[in-house]
GUVODO-743874 format. One line per 10 residues: number of its first residue (from 1); their letters; for each residue x, y, z of C-alpha. Coordinates in Angstrom, 2 decimals, decimal comma. Last residue first. Example, Ala and Ser with C-alpha at 12.3 -4.5 7.8 and 13.67 -1.06 7.14 Angstrom:
// GUVODO-743874
2	SA	13,67:-1,06:7,14; 12,30:-4,50:7,80 .
END
This chain:
// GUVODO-743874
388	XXXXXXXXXX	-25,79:12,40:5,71; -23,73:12,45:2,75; -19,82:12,47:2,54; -17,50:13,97:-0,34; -14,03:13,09:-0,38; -11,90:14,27:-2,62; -11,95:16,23:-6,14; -10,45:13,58:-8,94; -10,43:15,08:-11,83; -10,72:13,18:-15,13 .
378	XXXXXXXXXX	-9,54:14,36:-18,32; -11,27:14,52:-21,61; -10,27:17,74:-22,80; -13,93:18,73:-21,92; -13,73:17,51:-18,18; -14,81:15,03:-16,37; -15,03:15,35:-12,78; -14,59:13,27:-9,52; -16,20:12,76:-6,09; -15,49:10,13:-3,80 .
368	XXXXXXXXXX	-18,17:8,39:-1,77; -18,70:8,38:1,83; -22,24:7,02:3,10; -26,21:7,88:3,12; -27,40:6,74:-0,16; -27,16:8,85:-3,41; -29,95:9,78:-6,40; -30,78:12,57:-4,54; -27,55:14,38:-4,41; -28,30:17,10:-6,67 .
358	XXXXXXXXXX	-25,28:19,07:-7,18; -24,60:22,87:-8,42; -22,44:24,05:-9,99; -20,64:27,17:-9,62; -18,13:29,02:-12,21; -20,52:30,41:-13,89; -24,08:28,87:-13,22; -23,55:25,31:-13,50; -26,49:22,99:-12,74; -25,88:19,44:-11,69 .
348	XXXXXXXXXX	-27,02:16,01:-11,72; -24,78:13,06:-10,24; -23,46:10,30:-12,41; -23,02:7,33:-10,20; -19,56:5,29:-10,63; -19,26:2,06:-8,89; -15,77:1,23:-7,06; -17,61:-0,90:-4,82; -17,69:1,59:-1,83; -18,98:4,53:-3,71 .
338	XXXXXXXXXX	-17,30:6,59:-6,74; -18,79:9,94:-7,41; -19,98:11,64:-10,77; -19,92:15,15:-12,20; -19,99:15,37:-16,44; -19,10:17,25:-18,94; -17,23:20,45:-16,92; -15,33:22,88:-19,23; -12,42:24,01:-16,53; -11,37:27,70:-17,12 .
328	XXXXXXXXXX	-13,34:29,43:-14,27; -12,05:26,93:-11,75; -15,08:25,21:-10,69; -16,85:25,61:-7,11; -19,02:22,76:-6,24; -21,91:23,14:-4,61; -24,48:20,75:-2,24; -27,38:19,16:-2,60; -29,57:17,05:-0,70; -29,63:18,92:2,28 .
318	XXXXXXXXXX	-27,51:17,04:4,54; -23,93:17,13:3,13; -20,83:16,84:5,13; -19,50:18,48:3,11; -21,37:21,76:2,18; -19,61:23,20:0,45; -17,20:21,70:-2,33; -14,34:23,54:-3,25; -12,33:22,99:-6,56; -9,33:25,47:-7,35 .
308	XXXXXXXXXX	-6,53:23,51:-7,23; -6,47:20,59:-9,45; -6,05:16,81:-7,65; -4,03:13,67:-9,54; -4,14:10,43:-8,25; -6,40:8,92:-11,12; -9,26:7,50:-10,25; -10,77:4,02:-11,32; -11,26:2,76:-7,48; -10,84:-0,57:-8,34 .
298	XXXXXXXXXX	-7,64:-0,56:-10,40; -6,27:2,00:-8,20; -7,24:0,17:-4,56; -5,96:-3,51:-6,80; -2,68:-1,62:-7,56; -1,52:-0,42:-3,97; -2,52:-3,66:-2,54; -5,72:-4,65:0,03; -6,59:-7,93:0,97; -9,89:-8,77:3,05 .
288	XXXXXXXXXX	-10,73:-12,03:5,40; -14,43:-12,47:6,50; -16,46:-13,54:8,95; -20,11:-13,17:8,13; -21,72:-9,74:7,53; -25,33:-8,33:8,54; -26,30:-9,44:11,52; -22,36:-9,30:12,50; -19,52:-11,79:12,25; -16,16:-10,32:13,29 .
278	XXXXXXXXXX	-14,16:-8,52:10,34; -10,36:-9,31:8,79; -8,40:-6,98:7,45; -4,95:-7,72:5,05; -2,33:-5,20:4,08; -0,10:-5,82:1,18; 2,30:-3,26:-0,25; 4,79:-2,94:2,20; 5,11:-6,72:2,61; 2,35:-9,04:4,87 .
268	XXXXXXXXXX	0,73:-6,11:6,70; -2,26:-7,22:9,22; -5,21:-6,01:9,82; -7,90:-7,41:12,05; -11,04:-5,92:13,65; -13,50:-4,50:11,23; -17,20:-4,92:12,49; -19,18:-3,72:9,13; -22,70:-2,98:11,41; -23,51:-0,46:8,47 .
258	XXXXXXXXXX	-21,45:-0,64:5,83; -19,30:3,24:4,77; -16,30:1,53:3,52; -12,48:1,79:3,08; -11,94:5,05:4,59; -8,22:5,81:4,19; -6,94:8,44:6,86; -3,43:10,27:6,40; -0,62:10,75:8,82; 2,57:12,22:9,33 .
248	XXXXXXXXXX	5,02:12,27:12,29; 4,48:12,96:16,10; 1,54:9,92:16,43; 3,97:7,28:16,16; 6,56:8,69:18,53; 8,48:5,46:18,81; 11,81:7,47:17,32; 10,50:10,52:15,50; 7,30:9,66:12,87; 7,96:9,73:9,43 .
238	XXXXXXXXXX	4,65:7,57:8,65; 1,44:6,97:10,29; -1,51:5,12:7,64; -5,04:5,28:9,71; -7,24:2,92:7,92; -11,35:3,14:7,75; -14,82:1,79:8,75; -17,23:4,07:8,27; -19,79:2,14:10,33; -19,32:-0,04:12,98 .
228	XXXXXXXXXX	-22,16:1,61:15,41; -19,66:4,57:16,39; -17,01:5,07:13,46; -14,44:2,13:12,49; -10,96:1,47:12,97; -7,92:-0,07:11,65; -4,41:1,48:12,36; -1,46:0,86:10,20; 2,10:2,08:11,67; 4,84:3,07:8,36 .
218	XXXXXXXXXX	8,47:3,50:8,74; 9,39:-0,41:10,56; 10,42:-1,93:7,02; 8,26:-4,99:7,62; 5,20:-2,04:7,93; 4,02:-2,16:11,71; 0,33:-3,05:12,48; -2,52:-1,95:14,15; -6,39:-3,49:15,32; -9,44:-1,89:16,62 .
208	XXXXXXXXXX	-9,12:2,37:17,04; -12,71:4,10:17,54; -13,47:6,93:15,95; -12,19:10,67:14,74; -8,54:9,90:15,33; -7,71:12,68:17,50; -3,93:12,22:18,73; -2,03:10,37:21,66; 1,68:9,61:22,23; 4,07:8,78:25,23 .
198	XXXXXXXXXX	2,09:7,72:28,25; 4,51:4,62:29,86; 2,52:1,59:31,06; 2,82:0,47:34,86; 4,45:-2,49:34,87; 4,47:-6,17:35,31; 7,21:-9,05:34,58; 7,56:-10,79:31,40; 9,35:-9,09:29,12; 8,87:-6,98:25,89 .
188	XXXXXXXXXX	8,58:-3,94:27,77; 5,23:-1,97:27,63; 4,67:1,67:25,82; 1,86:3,66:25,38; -0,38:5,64:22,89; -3,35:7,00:23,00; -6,30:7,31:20,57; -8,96:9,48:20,28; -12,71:9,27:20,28; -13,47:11,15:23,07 .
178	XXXXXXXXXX	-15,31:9,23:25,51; -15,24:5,46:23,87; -11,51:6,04:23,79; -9,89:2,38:22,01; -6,44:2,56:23,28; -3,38:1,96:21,09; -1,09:-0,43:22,47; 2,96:-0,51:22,08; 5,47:-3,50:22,98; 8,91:-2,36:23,27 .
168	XXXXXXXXXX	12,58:-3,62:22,12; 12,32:-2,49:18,36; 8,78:-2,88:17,66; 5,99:-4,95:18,63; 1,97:-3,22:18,10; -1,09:-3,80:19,69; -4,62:-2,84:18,86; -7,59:-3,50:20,82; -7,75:-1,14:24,07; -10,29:0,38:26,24 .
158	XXXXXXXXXX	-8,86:2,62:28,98; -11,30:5,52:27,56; -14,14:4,66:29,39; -17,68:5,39:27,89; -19,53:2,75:28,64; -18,56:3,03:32,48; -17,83:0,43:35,17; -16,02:1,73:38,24; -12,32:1,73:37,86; -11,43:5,04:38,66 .
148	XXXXXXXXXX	-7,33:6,10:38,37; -6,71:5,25:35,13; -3,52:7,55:34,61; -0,71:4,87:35,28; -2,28:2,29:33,23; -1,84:-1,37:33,89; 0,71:-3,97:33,04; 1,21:-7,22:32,95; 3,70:-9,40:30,70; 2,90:-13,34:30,44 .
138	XXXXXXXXXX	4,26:-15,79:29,68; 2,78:-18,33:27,38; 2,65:-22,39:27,52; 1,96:-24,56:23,99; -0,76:-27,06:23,09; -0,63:-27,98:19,63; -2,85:-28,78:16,80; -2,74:-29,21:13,11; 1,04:-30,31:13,95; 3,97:-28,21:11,95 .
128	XXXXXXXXXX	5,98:-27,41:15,09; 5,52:-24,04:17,17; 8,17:-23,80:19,99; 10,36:-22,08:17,79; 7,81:-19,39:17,74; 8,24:-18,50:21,50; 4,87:-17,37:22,88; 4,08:-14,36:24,46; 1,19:-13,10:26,44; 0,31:-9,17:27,22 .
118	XXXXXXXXXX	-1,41:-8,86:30,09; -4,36:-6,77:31,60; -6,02:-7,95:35,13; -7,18:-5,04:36,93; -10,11:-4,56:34,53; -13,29:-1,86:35,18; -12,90:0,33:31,97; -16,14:-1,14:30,73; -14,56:-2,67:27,67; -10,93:-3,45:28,56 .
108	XXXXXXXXXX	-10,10:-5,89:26,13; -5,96:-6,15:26,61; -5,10:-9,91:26,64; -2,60:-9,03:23,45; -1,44:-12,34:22,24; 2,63:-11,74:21,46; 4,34:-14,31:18,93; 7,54:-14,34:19,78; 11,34:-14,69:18,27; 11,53:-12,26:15,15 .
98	XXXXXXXXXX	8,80:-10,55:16,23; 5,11:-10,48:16,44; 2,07:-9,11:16,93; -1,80:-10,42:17,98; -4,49:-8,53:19,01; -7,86:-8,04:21,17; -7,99:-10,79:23,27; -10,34:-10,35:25,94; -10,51:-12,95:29,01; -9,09:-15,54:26,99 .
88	XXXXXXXXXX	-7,51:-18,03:29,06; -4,01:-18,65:30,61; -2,07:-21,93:30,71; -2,57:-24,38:28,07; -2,06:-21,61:25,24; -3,67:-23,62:22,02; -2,14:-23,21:19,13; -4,01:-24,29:16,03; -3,18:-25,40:12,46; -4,56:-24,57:8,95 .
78	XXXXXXXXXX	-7,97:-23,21:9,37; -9,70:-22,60:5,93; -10,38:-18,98:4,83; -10,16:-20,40:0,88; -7,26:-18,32:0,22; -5,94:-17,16:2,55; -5,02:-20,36:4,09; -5,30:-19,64:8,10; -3,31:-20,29:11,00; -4,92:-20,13:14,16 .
68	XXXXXXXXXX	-4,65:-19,00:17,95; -6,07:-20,24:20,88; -7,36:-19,53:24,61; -10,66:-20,05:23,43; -13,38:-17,56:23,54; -14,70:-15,37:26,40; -13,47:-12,43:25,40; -11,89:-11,92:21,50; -11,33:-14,81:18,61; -7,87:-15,62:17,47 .
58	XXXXXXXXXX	-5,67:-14,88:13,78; -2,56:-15,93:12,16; -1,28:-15,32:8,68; 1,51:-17,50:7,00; 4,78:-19,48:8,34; 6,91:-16,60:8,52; 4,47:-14,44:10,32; 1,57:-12,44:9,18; -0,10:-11,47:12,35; -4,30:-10,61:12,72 .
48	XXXXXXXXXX	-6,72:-9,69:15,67; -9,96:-9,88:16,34; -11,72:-12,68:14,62; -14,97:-13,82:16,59; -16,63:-15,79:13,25; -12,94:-17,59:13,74; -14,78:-20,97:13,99; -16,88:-20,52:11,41; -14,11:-20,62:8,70; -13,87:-17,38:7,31 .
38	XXXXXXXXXX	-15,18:-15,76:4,49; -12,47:-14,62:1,35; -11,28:-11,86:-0,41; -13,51:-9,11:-0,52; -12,04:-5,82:-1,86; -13,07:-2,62:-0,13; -13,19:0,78:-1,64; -10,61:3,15:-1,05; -11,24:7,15:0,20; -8,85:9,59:0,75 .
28	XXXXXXXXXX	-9,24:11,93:4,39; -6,28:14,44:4,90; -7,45:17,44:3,23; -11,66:17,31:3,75; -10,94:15,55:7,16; -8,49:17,91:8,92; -7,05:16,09:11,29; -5,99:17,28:14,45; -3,04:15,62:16,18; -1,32:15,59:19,69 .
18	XXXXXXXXXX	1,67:16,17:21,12; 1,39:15,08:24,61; 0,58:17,59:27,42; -2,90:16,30:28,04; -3,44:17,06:24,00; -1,91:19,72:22,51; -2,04:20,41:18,57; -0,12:18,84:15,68; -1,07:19,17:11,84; -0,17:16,70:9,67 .
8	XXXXXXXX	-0,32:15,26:5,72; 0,72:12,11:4,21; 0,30:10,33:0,79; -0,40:6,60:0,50; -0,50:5,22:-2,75; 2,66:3,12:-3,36; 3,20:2,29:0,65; 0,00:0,00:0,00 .
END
């Protein structure tokens, strides 16, 4: 994916960490999603995912078994199973590795109201080629120096699902049901127990589920998804300082607007290979999804080109139309936007000079991408446009 991701930052103050803000209408691009392959049913809990010399490795969240899988990508078949004989699942959220471990992150923290929070890790070496083995874990504790009040609340922010191993730390990302941001800390690699180290936070507009570090250790992936699993998108960081993920550049990919889409797992295999894996809803079974640089252009049909000028207003849109200012020497043909399947819908417009405006009727609620053609042929891509 490193091919087509662009950056863009802005830092602000946040509990005396550097914090971002985001602006959405500069630093928001939109892919759509490619399905790959459903799940077998015994993963329909998928929450985390690990690409690992021997292949891709998933487990289900709270309450599940204390076991983690191999899977075949490509018919979502499990190919072996670990099972840790010695602690049980109380929340796992994600899985990371490195060159020695594979790390279970026991880190689900819903309510706000655990004491109990550990990291597990699992020697690799110790993991044969049997379809199923039983293997011991250590375990690393920790808790959070700044949670202070443990009472049960639905809007804690000492929620956590995504986990990251680099260099000589462990890093989580909480989930912050409050504010929707993010924050950052960092856990040795060891067993033992600690209090986690505040280094990092910014304002990720939702709700943070699963990360990953690039094989080349410049990019962090973070997979999320607005209130209700909707929106679902990627957070790409990049030319960050040190372990200061949040203190470098950043841009947002939203890779689909479904309704109840739980996305929980990503993964990178190479730097341009990112897999996502979602939890079985109402309305989705468990499902594996692969993302590359040339499959999101292919799809998408855009070029990644921009022409200064455009402005869209409003956006978000909630009146059914909205305008689109046009440079005064573009000749417009035609206005369309791309949805979630890479469709193209021709919108309706009006142009009075160098205004036109767009009826937005014929669109559902969601994010789509909005483009023009031009007279010389040429199309435009404009940015995101969303409609309420």
């Amino acid at each position: 994916m490193k091919k087509t991701f662009l950056f863009l930052a802005a830092v602000i103050s946040f509990n005396g960490l550097k914090s971002q803000t985001i602006n959405p209408q500069t630093d928001t691009e939109f892919i759509p999603a490619i399905s790959k392959v459903d799940l077998s049913d015994k993963v329909d809990e998928t929450s985390g995912l690990v690409w690992t010399e021997t292949g891709i490795w998933t487990m289900n969240d709270s309450k599940n078994a204390a076991s983690i899988y191999r899977l075949d990508t490509s018919t979502g078949a499990i190919l072996q199973t670990v099972n840790i004989t010695n602690y049980s699942n109380t929340d796992w959220e994600d899985i990371a590795d490195d060159s020695m471990y594979i790390y279970i992150g026991d880190v689900g923290n819903n309510d706000g109201v655990r004491k109990d929070l550990k990291i597990l890790r699992i020697l690799k070496s110790k993991i044969g080629t049997q379809a199923t083995q039983n293997i011991s874990a250590e375990a690393i504790n920790f808790s959070y120096p700044d949670q202070k009040n443990f009472s049960p609340s639905s809007v804690s922010n000492f929620n956590c699902e995504a986990m990251v191993a680099y260099q000589d730390h462990l890093y989580v990302f909480t989930k912050d049901h409050g504010d929707n941001k993010t924050r950052l800390y960092r856990i040795p690699k060891t067993p033992g127990t600690y209090s986690a180290e505040l280094i990092d936070s910014f304002d990720c507009k939702g709700l943070i589920t699963a990360s990953d570090v690039s094989p080349d250790g410049k990019q962090i992936a973070l997979l999320g998804y607005a209130n209700g699993h909707t929106y679902s998108f990627i957070w790409i960081l990049s030319d960050f300082t040190g372990d200061h993920f949040c203190s470098g550049k950043k841009k947002k990919y939203v890779i689909g607007e479904f309704s109840d889409w739980q996305t929980e797992g990503l993964a990178y295999q190479d730097s341009v290979n990112i897999w996502v894996s979602n939890e079985v809803t109402t309305a989705y079974v468990q499902r594996l999804y692969h993302y590359t640089s040339s499959e999101i252009l292919t799809k998408a049909g855009v070029e990644n080109s921009r022409i200064n000028g455009f402005k869209i207003y409003p956006n978000p849109a909630n009146s059914g139309f909205v305008t689109l200012q046009i440079p005064g020497n573009i000749s417009v043909l035609e206005i369309r936007v791309i949805n979630s399947l890479g469709q193209k819908i021709r919108l309706p417009f009006v142009r009075t000079g160098t205004s036109c405006l767009l009826d937005l009727s014929v669109l559902k609620s969601g994010v789509y991408w909005l483009e023009v053609k031009t007279k010389d042929g040429g199309d435009v891509r404009i940015g995101e446009l969303v409609n309420w």
